[in-house]
N, C-alpha and C positions, 0 to 999 in steps of 0.2 A: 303675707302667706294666706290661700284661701283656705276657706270653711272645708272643714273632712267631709260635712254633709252630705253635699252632692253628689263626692265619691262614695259614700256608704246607700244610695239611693239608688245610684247607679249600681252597685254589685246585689244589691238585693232584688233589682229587678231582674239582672242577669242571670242570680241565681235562681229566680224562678221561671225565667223563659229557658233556661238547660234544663230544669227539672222536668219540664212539662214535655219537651221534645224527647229527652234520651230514655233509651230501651228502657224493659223492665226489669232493672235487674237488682232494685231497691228492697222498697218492702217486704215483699213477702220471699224475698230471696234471703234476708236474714240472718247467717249462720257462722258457726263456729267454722273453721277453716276442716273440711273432712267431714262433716258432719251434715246430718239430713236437713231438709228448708225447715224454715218458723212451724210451716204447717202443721206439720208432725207434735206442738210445743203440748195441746191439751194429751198425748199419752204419756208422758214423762212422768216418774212414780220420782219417792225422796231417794231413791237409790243412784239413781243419774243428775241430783242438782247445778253439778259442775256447772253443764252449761246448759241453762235453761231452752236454751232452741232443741237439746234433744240430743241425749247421749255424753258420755265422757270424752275430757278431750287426751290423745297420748301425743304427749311435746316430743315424740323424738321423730315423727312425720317429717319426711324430707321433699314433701309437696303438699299442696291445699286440695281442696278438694275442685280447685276451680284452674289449674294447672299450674300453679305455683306463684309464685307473691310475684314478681313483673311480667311475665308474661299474661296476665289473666285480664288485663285491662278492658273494660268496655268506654268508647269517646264519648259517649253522650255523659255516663255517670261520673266518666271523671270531670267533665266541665262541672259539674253540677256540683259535686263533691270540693275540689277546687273553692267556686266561689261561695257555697258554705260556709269553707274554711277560713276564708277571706272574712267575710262577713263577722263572723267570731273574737278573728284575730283583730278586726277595728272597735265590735262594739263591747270587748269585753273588759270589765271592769269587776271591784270589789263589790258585791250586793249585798244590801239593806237587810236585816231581818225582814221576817214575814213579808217578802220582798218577792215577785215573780208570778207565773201563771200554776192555779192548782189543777190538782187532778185527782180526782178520788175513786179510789177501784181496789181490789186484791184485800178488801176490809181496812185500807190506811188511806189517809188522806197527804199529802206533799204540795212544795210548791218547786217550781223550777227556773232556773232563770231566760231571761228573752234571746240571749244567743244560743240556747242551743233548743231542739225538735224532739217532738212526742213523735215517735214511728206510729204513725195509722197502722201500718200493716198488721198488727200484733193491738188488734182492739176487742177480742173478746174476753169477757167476762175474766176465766182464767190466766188469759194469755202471760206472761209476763210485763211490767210498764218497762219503756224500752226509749231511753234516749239519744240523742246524736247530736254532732256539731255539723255536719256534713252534708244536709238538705236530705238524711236517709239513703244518701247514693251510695250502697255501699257496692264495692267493688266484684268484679265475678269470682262465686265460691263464697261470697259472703265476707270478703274481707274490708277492716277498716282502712282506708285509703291515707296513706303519709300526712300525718298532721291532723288525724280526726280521732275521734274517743266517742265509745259509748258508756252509760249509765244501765245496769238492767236494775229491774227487782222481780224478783219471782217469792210464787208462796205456793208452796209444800203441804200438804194436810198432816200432822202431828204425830210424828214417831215414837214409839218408845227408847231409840238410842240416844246416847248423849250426842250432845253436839259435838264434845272432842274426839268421839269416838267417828263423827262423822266426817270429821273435816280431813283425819288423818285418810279414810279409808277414802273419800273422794278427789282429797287431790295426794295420794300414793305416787303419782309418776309427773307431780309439778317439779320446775326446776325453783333453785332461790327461795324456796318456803320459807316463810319465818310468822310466827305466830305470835301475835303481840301478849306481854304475858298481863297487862292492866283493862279492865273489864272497858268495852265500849257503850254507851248506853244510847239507843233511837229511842226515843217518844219519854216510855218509861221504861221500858224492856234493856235488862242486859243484855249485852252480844261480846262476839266473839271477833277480832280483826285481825284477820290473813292476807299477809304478802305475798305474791310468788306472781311464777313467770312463766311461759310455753313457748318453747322453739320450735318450729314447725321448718323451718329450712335457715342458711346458712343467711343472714340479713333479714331476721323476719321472726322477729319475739316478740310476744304482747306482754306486756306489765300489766299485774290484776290485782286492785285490792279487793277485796270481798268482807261484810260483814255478817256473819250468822247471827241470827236473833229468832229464839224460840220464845214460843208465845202457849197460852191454854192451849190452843185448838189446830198450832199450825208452824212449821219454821220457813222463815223468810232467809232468803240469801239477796243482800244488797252488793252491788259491784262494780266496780270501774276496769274498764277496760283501753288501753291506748297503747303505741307501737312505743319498744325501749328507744328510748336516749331523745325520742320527742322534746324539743325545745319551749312546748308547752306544758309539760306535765305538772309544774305547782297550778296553773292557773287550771287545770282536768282537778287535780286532789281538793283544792278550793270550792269549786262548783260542788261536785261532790258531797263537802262537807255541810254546802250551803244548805242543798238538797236534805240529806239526811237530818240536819237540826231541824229541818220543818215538820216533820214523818211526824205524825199522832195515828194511832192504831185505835180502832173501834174497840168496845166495847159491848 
């Protein structure tokens, strides 16, 4: 049997010659299905954290904003998307502690692992840190393409309400909520970990974990995002967790 090598050298190059040709409809396109681009991401106050690109999201939407979950296709980002995906699904494995590439920004430092992408698009200062499996391709309207998942983390400047008071009033219209009732802890900081779901059309739910963690100065919403019944989903919950055990928060 030959070496995987050559084939993972080959889709990695493929994945970046589709990257580099197909439309713009990646980075800075960004977004929750109905909801405004990335741009918009530095006005968002703690009242809308749902979704960090800007605004809440209502799961009973019977279209995206991008004309509905297959029809909205652009070809260039699906190839690109595609072999991301690809890419992922060869080199992914269990990783190492203190394992992966860091990145320090939003006052925390992280590391992440080599299969999946830092979004440029979403690089200033406040923006949210914003990952992907997908080469960034995401689909038109902002959607995550069959078999891809993102990572956000967004940071909030420090409210006075509780965090359960927040979580209930922000996601009011998730479907599957379930709120875990054993403290979560990132870095040193306790949090809070929310399960739930959003239908947006009839074949086309996202699974969301999210962790809230309130700090002195600021609360953080940490989060996973990927399509239900994905036959990747422990290996998306895993990265994830890789991720978050890395998190150290400034001081």
């Amino acid at each position: 049997m030959s070496s995987p090598a050559p084939r993972i050298v080959l889709l990695v190059l493929a994945s970046l010659m589709v990257a580099v040709s197909s439309p713009s409809i990646s980075q800075n396109q960004k977004q929750t299905p109905g909801k405004p681009p990335a741009s918009t991401v530095g006005t968002v106050s703690t009242v809308g954290i749902r979704n960090p690109k800007g605004g809440n999201t209502n799961p009973t939407h019977t279209s995206s904003g991008g004309g509905g979950h297959t029809g909205a296709i652009v070809g260039g980002a699906v190839g690109a998307a595609a072999a991301g995906i690809a890419v992922f699904e060869l080199l992914h494995h269990a990783h190492a502690a203190d394992s992966g590439k860091p990145v320090e920004r939003l006052k925390l430092t992280l590391r992440y692992p080599e299969d999946w992408q830092l979004n440029p698009g979403l690089n200033q200062q406040d923006d949210p840190i914003s990952f992907n499996n997908f080469n960034n391709s995401y689909l038109q309207g902002g959607i995550i393409p069959p078999g891809g998942a993102d990572i956000d983390i967004a940071r909030f400047p420090a409210t006075n309400r509780k965090v359960a008071d927040l979580i209930a009033s922000e996601l009011s219209d998730a479907d599957q909520k379930k709120i875990d009732s054993h403290p979560y802890k990132i870095g040193d900081q306790q949090g809070t970990r929310v399960y739930y779901s959003d239908t947006y059309a009839p074949q086309f739910t996202y699974k969301n974990v999210a962790i809230y963690v309130a700090t002195s100065d600021a609360l953080y919403k940490f989060f996973l995002t990927y399509h239900q019944g994905d036959q990747h989903e422990k290996s998306f919950n895993d990265d994830f967790e890789h991720m978050l055990k890395s998190v150290r928060f400034e001081r």
